[in-house]
N, C-alpha and C positions, 0 to 999 in steps of 0.2 A: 412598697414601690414609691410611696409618696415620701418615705423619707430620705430614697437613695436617690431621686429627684432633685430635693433639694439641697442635700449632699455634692451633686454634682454643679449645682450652680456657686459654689461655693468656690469654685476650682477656676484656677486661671484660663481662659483662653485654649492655652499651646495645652495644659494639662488637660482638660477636656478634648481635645483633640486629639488625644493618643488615649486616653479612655474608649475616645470612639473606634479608634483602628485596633485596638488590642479586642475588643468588643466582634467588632465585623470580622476578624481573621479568627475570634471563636466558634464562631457562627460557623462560619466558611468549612470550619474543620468539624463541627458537630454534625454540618448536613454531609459532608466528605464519608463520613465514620459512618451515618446513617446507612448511608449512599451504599458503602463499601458492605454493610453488617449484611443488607437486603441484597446485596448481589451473592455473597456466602451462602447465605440461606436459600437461595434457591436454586444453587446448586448440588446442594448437601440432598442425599437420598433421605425421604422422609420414612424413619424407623413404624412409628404407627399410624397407620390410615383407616380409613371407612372400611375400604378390600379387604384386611388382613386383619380386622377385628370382630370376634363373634358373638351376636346378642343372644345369649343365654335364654332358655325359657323355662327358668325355675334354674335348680342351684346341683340335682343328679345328674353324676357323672359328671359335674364341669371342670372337674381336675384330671387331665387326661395322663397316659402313660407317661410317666417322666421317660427325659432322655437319655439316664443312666441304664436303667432298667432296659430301653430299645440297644443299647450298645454291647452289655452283656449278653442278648441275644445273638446277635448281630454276629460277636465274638465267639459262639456256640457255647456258653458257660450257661450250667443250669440256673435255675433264679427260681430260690425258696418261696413257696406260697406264702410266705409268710412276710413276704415284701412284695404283694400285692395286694391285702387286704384293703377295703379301704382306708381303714385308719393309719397304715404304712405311706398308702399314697399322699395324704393329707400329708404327712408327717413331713413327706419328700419335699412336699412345692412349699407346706409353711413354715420349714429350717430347713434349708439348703444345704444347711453346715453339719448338718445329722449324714450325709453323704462322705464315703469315706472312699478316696482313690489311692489304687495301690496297683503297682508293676508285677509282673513276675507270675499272676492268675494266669496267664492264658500260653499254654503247653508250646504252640508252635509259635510265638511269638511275645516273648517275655519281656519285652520293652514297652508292650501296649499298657496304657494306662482303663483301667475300667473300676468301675466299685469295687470294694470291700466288702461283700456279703455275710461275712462272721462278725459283723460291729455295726452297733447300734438297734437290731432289728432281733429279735424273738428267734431260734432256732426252729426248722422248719415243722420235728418232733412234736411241738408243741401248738401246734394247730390243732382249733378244734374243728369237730364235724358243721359246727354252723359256719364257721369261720370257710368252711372247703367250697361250697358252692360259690359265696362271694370272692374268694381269690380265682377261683376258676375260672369263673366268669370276665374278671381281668386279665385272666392267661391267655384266654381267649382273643380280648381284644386286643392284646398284643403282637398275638400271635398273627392276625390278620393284614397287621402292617409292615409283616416281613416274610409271610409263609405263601406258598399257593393254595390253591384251593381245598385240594387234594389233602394237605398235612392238617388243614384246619377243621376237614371234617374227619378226620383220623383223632385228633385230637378230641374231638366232641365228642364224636361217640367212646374213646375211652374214660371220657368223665361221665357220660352220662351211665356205662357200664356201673361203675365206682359208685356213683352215689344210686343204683339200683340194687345193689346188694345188699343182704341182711346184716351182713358186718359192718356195714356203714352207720348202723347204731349200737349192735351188738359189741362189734370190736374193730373200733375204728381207728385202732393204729393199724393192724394188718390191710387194713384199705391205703394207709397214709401209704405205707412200706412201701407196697404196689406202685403207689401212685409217683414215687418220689425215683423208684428204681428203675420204670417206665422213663419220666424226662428223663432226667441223667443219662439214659442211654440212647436216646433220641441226640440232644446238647452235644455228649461228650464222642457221638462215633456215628451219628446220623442213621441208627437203624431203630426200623419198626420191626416186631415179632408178626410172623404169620398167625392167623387165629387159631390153629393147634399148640403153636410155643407159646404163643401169648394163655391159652387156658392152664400149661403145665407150670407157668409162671405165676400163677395166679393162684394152681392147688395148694401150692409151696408157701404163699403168706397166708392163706386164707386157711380157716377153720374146717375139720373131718364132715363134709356132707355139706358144704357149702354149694351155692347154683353154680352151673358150669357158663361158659361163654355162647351155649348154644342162644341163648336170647339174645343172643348180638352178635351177628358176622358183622366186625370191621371193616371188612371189604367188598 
């Protein structure tokens, strides 16, 4: 400052003179710009707030259902357990780009865009028995933000069926089968079996002398 001071006195009269107006019509425009930037800004909707942000208490479950996964619901497409585990869900919110959209999935309207469920993620086959209870339990929570009450406890207690039978460690694909041929017919045509179809459905993947469905009326 002290040397653009005496730089200035250096200067004629007329030239300091128009130093000065070039100076003050700076001014004029920087507080104008200021002026203008604080009137934008408080019109513009403010994206994150106090309201709409959640203080976490510890770090379980704080990645919640992605909104791909709500869409394919949404759209009645099944959605493999094996893209709700949690380390799928991780996977969703910390690469984005792991998410694959494609046209042409969804039977009455082929133009919707929704995931790709055959790319990037584990076939649903290869699920294991510890992995079942944790995608469940995400099925679950899904399931809650788009179902009534009604299908969510229909839901429950079909998994709670599943992982109370003996083939659930003995031969836990024939539980998978069950469990995979169940949704898909839920998804793909919106029916539930009564609990006599649902036990003949059941004899059919399940093992010679296996429990029956009498320990659990669905309904």
């Amino acid at each position: 400052m002290t040397k653009a001071a005496a730089f200035l006195k250096t200067l004629t009269p007329i030239t300091r003179k128009i130093v000065g107006q070039l100076a003050e019509e700076d001014t004029g425009k920087v507080e104008t710009t200021h002026s203008s930037a604080e009137s934008s800004t408080s019109t513009e909707v403010k994206i994150f707030t106090s309201a709409n942000t959640i203080l976490a208490q510890g770090t379980e479950g704080l990645f919640k259902i992605p909104r791909p996964l709500l869409n394919l619901a949404k759209a009645r497409v099944h959605i493999p357990l094996t893209l709700l585990t949690n380390t799928a869900l991780w996977k969703m919110h910390e690469d984005p780009l792991c998410i694959k959209l494609k046209k042409g999935l969804v039977l009455n309207d082929p133009k919707m865009i929704i995931m790709d469920t055959s790319i990037g993620f584990p076939p649903e086959m290869s699920l294991t028995a510890d992995m079942f209870f944790e995608a469940t339990s995400n099925f679950l929570s899904l399931l809650e933000q788009i179902a009534d009450d009604d299908t969510v406890i229909w839901f429950t207690n079909h998994c709670m069926f599943c992982m109370s039978q003996d083939e659930y460690t003995s031969n836990f694909s024939a539980v998978l089968r069950f469990n995979i041929e169940t949704h898909r017919r839920f998804f793909n045509m919106s029916v539930f079996l009564d609990t006599s179809t649902y036990k003949e459905q059941w004899s059919e993947h399940s093992s010679p002398g296996c429990p029956t469905l009498d320990v659990l009326d669905l309904w």
